[in-house]
C-alpha positions in Angstrom: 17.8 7.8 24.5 16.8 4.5 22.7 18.0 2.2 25.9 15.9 4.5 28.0 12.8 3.8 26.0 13.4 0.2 25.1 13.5 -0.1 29.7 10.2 2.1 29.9 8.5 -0.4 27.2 9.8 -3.2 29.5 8.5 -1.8 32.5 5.7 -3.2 34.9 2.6 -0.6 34.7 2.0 -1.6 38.6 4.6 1.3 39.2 1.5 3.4 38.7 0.0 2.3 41.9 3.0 3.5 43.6 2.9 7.4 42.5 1.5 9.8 44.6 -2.0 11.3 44.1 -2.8 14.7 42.9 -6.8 15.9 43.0 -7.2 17.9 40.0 -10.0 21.2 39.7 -10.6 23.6 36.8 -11.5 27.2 38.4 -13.3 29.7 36.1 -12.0 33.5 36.0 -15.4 35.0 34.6 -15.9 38.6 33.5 -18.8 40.5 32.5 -18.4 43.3 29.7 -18.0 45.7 32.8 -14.6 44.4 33.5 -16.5 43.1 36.7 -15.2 39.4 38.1 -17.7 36.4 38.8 -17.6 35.2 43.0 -19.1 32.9 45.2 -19.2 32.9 48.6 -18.2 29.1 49.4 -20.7 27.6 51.8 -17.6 25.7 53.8 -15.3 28.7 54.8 -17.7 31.8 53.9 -14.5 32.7 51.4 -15.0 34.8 48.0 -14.0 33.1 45.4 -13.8 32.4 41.7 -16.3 29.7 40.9 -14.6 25.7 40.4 -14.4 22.3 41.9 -12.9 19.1 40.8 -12.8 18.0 37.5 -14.8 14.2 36.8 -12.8 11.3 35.4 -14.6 11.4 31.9 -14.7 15.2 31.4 -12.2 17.7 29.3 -11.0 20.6 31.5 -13.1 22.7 29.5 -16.2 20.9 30.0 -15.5 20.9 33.6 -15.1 25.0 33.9 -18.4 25.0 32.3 -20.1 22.2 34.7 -18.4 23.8 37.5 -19.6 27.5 36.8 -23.0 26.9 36.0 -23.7 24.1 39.1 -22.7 27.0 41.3 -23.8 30.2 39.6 -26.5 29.3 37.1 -24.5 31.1 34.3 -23.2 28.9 31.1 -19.6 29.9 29.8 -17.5 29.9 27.4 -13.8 28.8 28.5 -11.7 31.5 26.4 -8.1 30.4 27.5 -6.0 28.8 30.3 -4.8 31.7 32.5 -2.7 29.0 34.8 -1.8 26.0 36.9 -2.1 26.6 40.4 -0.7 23.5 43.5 -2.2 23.8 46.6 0.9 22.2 48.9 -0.9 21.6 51.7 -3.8 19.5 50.0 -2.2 18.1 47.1 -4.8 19.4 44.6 -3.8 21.3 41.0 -6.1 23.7 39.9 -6.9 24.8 36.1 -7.8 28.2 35.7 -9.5 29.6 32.7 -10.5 33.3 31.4 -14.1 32.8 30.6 -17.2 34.4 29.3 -20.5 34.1 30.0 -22.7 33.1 27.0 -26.3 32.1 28.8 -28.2 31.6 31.8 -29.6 33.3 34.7 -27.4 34.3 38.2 -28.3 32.2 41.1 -26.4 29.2 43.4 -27.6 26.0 42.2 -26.0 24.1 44.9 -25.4 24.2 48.6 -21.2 24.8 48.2 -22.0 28.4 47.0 -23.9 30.4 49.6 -24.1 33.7 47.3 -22.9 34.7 43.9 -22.0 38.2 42.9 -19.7 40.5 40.5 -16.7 42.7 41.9 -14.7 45.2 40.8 -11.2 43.8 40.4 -10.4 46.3 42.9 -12.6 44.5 45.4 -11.8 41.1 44.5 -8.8 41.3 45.4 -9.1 43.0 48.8 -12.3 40.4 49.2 -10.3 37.3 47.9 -7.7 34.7 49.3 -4.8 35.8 47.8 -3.9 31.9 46.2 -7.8 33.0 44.5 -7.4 36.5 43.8 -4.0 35.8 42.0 -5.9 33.9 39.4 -8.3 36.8 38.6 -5.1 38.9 38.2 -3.5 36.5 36.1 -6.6 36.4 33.8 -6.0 39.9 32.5 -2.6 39.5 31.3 -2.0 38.1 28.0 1.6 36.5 28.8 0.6 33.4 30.8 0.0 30.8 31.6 1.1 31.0 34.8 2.4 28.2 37.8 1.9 29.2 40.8 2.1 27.8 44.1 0.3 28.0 47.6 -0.7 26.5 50.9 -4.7 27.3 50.4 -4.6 31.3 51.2 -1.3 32.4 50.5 1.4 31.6 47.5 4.6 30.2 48.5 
């Protein structure tokens, strides 16, 4: 183990350059006291959804569920725990997932990727959902995760 580490201090850091690129976004699983699951209906592909986007360079995971929740649903939340990690194949992008609350604001899209924001029944979420989505809000009731998961956009692998 020592002669590993003493090549890895010796190493160029230009290998860096050479890794391949992963695009990484926080999603937030948010649920009223109702039991009822935060969506949006994404402006692109007119899916249902849990509200997310990619995280910025200079922000926590956390701080990023709570950007990306309020920019698209005008709600403020509290990031209670990290439900899972979720690789889209086809695009290369790893998504954070986190059980959330919400803790202020009032419901409305504040930007143009969220055509309409709503509350579902789990029930309907599901049936209304992408399964590589609806698996998060699934995951977010059980207590034994985190979870990995995999999927090529719609469906897990």
């Amino acid at each position: 183990m020592a002669a590993v580490l003493r090549v890895e201090r010796r190493r160029s850091w230009s290998y860096v350059t050479e890794l391949p690129r992963h695009s990484v976004s926080v999603t937030g699983v948010v649920f009223g006291h109702d039991r009822r699951v935060l969506a949006i209906r994404r402006s692109d592909d007119d899916r249902w959804v849990p509200p997310g986007g990619v995280l910025e360079l200079d922000e926590t995971p956390e701080e990023g569920v709570v950007r990306e929740v309020y920019e698209e649903t005008g709600l403020y939340v509290k990031p209670e725990v990290l439900v899972g990690v979720y690789k889209n194949m086809r695009l290369h992008v790893v998504s954070l997932a986190f059980r959330c609350h919400v803790v202020a604001g009032q419901q409305h899209t504040t930007t143009p990727e969220a055509r309409q924001v709503e509350w579902f029944s789990i029930d309907d979420a599901q049936r209304l959902m992408p399964e590589a989505r609806a698996i998060r809000v699934m995951d977010a009731l059980r207590d034994d995760g985190p979870f990995v998961r995999v999927h090529d956009g719609s469906d897990l692998l």
